[in-house]
C-alpha positions as CSV (number, residue, x, y, z in Angstrom):
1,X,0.1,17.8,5.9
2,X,-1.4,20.1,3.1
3,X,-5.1,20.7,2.5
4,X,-7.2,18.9,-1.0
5,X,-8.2,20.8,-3.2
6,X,-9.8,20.3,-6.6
7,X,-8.3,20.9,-9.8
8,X,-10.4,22.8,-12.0
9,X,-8.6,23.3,-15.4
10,X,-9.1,19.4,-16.6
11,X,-12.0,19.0,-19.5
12,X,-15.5,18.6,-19.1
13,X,-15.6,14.8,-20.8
14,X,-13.3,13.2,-18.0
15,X,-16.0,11.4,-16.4
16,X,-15.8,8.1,-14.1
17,X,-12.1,8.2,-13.6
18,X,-10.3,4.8,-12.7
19,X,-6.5,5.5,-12.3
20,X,-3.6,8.1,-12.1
21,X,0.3,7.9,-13.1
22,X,2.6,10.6,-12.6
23,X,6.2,9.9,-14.0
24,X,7.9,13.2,-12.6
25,X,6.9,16.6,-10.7
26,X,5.2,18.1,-13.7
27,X,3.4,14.9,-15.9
28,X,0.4,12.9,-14.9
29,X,-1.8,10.8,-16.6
30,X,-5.3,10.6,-15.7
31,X,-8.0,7.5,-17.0
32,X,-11.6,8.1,-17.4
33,X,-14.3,6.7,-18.8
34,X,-12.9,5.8,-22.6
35,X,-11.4,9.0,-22.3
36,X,-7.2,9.8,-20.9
37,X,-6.3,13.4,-20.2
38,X,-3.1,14.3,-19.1
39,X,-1.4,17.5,-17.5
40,X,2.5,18.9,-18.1
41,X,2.8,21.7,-16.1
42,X,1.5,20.1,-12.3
43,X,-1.8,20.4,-13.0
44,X,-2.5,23.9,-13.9
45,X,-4.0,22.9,-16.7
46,X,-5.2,19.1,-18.3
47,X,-5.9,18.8,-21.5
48,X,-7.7,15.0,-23.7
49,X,-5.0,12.5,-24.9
50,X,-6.0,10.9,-28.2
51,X,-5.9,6.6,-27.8
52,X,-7.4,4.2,-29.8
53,X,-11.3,4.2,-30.6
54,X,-13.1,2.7,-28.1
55,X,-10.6,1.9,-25.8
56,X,-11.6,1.7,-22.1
57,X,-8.6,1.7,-19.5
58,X,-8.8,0.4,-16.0
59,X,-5.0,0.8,-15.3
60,X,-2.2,2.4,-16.2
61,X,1.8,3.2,-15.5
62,X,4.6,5.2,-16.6
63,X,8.1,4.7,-16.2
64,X,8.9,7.4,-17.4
65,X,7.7,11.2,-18.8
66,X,7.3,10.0,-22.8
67,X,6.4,6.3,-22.2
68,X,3.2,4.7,-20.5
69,X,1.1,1.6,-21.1
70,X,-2.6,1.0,-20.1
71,X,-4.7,-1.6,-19.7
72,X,-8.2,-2.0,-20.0
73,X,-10.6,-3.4,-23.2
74,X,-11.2,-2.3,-26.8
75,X,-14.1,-1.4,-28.5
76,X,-14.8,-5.5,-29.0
77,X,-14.5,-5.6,-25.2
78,X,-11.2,-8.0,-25.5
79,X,-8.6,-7.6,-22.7
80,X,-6.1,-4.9,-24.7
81,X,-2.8,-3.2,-23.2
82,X,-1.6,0.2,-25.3
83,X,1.0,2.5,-25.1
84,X,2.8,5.6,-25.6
85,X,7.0,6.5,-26.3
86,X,6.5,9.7,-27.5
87,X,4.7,11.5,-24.4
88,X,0.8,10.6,-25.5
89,X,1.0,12.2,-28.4
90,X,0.0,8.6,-30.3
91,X,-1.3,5.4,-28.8
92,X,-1.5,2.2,-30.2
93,X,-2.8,-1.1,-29.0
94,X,0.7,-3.8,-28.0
95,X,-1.4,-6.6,-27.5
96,X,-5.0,-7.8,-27.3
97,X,-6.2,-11.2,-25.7
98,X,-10.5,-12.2,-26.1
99,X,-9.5,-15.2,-24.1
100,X,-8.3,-12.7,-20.6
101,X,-12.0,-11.4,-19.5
102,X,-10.2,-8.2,-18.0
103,X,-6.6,-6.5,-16.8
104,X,-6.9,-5.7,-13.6
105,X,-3.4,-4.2,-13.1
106,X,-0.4,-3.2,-14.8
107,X,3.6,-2.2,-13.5
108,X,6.4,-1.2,-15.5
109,X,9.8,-1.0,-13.1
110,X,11.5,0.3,-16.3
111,X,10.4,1.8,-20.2
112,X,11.3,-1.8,-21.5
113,X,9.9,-3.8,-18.7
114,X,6.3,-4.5,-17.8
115,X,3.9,-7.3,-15.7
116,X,0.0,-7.1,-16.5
117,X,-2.5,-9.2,-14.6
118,X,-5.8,-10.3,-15.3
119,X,-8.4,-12.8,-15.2
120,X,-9.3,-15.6,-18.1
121,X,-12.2,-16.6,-15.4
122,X,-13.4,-16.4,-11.9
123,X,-10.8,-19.2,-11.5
124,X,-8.5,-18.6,-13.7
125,X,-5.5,-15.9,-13.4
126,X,-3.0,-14.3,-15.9
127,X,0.4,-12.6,-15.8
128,X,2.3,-11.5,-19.1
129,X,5.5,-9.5,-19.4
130,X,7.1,-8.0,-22.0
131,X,11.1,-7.2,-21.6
132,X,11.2,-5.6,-24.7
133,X,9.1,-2.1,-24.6
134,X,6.3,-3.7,-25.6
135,X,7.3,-5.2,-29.0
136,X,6.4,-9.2,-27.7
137,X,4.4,-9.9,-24.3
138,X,4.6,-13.9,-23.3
139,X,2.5,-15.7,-20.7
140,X,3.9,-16.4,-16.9
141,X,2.8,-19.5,-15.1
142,X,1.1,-18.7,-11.7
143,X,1.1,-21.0,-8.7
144,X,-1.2,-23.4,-9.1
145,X,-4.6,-22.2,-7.7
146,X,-3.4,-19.1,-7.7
147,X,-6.9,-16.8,-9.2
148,X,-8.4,-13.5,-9.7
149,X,-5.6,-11.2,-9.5
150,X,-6.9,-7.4,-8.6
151,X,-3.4,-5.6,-8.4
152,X,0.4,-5.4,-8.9
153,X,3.4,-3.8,-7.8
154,X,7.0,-4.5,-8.7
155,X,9.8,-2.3,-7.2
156,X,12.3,-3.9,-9.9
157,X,12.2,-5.7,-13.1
158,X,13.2,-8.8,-10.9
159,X,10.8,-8.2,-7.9
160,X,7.0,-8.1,-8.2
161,X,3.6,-8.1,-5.7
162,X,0.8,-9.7,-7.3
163,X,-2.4,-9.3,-5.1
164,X,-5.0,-12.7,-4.8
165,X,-7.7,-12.0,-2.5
166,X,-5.9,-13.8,1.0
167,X,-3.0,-14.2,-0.8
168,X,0.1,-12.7,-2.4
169,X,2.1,-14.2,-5.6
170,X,5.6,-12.9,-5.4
171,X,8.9,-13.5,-8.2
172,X,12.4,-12.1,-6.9
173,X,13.6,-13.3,-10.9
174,X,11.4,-11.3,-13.1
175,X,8.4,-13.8,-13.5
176,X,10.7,-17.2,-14.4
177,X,9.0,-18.6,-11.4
178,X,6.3,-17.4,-8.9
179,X,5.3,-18.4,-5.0
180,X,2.3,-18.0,-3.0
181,X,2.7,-16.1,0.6
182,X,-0.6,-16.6,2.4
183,X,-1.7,-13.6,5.0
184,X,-2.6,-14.4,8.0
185,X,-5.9,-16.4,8.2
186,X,-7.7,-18.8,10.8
187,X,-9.5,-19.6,13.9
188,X,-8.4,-17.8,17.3
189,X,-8.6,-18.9,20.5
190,X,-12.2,-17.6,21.0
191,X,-13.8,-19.7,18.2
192,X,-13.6,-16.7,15.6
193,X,-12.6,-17.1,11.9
194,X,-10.1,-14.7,10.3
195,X,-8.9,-13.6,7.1
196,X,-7.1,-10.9,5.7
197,X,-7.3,-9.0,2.1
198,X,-4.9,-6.9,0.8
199,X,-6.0,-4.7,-1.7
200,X,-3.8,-2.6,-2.8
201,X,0.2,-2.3,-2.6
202,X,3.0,0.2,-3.0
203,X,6.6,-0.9,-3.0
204,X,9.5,2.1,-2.3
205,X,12.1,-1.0,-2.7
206,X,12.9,-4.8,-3.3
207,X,12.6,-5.0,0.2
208,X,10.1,-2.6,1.8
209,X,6.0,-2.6,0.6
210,X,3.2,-1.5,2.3
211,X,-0.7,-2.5,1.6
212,X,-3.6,-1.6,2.5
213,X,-7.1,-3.8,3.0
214,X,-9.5,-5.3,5.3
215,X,-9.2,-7.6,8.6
216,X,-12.4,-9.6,8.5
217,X,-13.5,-11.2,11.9
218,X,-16.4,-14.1,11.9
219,X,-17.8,-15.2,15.0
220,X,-22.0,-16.9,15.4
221,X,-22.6,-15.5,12.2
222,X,-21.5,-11.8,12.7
223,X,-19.1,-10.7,10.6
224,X,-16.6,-7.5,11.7
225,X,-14.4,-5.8,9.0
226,X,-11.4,-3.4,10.1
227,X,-9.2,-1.4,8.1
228,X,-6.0,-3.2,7.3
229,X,-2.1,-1.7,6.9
230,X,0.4,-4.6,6.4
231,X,3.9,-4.0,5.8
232,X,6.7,-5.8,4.8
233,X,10.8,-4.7,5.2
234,X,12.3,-7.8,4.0
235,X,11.1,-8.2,0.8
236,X,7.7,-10.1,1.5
237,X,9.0,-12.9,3.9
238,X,7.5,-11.6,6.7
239,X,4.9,-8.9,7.0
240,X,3.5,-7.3,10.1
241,X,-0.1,-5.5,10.4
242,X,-1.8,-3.2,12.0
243,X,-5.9,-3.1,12.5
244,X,-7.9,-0.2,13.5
245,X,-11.8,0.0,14.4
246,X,-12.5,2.1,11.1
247,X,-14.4,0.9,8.4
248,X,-12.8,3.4,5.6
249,X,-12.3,-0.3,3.6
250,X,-8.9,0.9,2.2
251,X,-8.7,0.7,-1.5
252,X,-5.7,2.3,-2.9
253,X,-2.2,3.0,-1.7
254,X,0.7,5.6,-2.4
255,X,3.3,6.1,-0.4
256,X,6.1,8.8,-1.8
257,X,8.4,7.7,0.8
258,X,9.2,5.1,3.9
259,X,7.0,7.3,6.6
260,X,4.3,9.1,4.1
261,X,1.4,7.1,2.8
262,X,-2.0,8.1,1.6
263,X,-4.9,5.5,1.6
264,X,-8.2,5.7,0.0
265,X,-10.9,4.4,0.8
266,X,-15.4,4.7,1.4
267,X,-14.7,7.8,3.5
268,X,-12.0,9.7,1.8
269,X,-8.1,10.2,2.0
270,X,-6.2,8.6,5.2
271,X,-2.8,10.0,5.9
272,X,0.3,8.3,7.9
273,X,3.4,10.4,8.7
274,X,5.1,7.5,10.9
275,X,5.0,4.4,8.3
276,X,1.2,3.1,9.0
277,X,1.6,2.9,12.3
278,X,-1.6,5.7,13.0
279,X,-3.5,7.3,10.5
280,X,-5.6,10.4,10.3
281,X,-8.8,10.9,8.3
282,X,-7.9,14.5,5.8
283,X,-10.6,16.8,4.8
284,X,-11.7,16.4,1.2
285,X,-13.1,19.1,-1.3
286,X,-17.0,19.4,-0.9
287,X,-18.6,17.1,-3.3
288,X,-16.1,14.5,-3.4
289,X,-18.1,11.5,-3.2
290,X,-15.4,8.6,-3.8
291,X,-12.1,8.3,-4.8
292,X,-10.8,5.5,-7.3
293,X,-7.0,6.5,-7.7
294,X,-4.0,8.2,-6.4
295,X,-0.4,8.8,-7.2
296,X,1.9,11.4,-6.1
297,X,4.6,12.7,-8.0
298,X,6.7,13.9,-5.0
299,X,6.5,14.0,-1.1
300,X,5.0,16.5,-0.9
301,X,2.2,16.2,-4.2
302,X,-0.2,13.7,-4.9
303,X,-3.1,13.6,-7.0
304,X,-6.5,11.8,-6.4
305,X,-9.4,11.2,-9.1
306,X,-12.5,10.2,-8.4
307,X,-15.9,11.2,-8.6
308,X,-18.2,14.7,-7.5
309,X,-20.6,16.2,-10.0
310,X,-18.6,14.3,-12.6
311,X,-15.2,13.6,-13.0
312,X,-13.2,15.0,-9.9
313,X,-9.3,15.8,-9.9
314,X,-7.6,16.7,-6.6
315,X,-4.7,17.5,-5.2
316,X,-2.2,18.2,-2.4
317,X,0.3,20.5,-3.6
């Protein structure tokens, strides 16, 4: 695997990054702190994206090189998603909602399609969709107790992963209806209580995801937490996992194809070759102190943000 290194060419202002999308080889898109930069040329150099006044993104995706939405708040602090068809040149704001306290996730399986989750309360979950580009979004009915959604992933306009602390809401017909698929949670044979958290996912298909979180282990009162790799090759039916002893408490997933993923987590960038079964621990950039977001625009390239001094770029390539 290639060494990090940090990208130096992006502006001063990107500070306290949150997310990355990179629609092709050459374009990324990059969130900071009310502030999106982007890069055309594979991050030789990054230059600031103008978006709405006082817009603060958490989230973002691009289906394709001209068109991305984001999600995040406005300068009221109301839930808003924005977008772009014309390559970033101009933003504008598609929909905002004071009712939803936040997005916490947003996927867009084609330029016309996209799913954005977030959170009325701390018991309360929302999904809305738009099929048209953006032009109308409409509310989706989750299962019922189905709350606090922290991330999404859908492989087709039919098929989306929505992430629920234990749990996972899935739709294999574009939202018309949604079902709950609990991860594995309990009491084993010793006494000890178990759950299992995925938090983030990448799909490659309609059929094969993996995600990344923590196995957490109760027994008189101690509590253990493991890194976490689930996977899934029949479209979420069944999933199998795989625990290690580390304590990297995976955060983010990208994997550019069915053996290569790249997890983030406390202690930097894992790698797996072989499809999660074993991951190595890579070598990060001096100063890199955490990492909120990766995406990798090709098997070979990925980009990480995050932060060191400030605002921190890195990459692979």
């Amino acid at each position: 695997m290639k060494s990090w290194s940090v990208d130096v060419s992006y502006p001063t202002s990107f500070i306290i990054p949150s997310g990355i999308s990179c629609p092709s080889t050459l374009v990324c898109y990059a969130l900071g702190y009310r502030s999106l930069i982007a890069t055309s040329n594979a991050g030789v150099a990054w230059f600031n994206v103008t978006i709405p006044l006082g817009n603060n993104f958490s989230g973002i995706a691009c289906p394709s090189v001209t068109t991305c939405f984001a999600v995040g708040s406005d300068s009221n602090g109301a839930a808003v998603i924005s977008a772009t068809t014309d390559g970033g040149t101009t933003w504008s704001n598609q929909f905002t909602a004071s009712a939803i306290v936040s997005f916490f996730g947003i996927a867009c399986p084609s330029v016309t399609t996209c799913f954005a989750v977030g959170n009325i309360s701390s018991i309360t979950a929302e999904i809305i969709v738009t099929t048209n580009g953006g032009t109308t979004w409409s509310n989706q009915i989750p299962p019922s107790g189905a709350s606090f959604f922290n991330g999404i992933a859908c492989p087709s306009a039919s098929n989306c992963y929505v992430l629920s602390g234990s749990s996972l809401i899935v739709t294999s017909n574009g939202g018309t209806t949604w079902s709950s698929q609990n991860l594995p949670s309990g009491t084993t044979n010793t006494g000890a209580t178990y759950t299992t958290i995925i938090n983030s996912i990448a799909c490659l298909s309609v059929l094969t995801c993996y995600g990344v979180g923590v196995y957490v282990n109760t027994y008189n009162a101690i509590t253990v937490q493991e890194d976490l790799v689930a996977s899934t090759t029949d479209g979420g039916t069944t999933w199998s996992y795989q625990t290690s002893s580390g304590t990297n408490n995976f955060a983010e997933i990208a994997c550019p194809s069915v053996n290569i993923c790249y997890a983030l987590g406390n202690y930097g960038v894992d790698v797996s070759s072989n499809g999660g079964t074993t991951w190595s621990n890579q070598t990060l950039p001096l100063g890199t102190t955490k990492l909120n977001g990766i995406a990798c625009s090709s098997v070979s390239t990925c980009y990480a943000v995050g932060q060191g001094s400030g605002g921190l770029i890195i990459s692979n390539s």
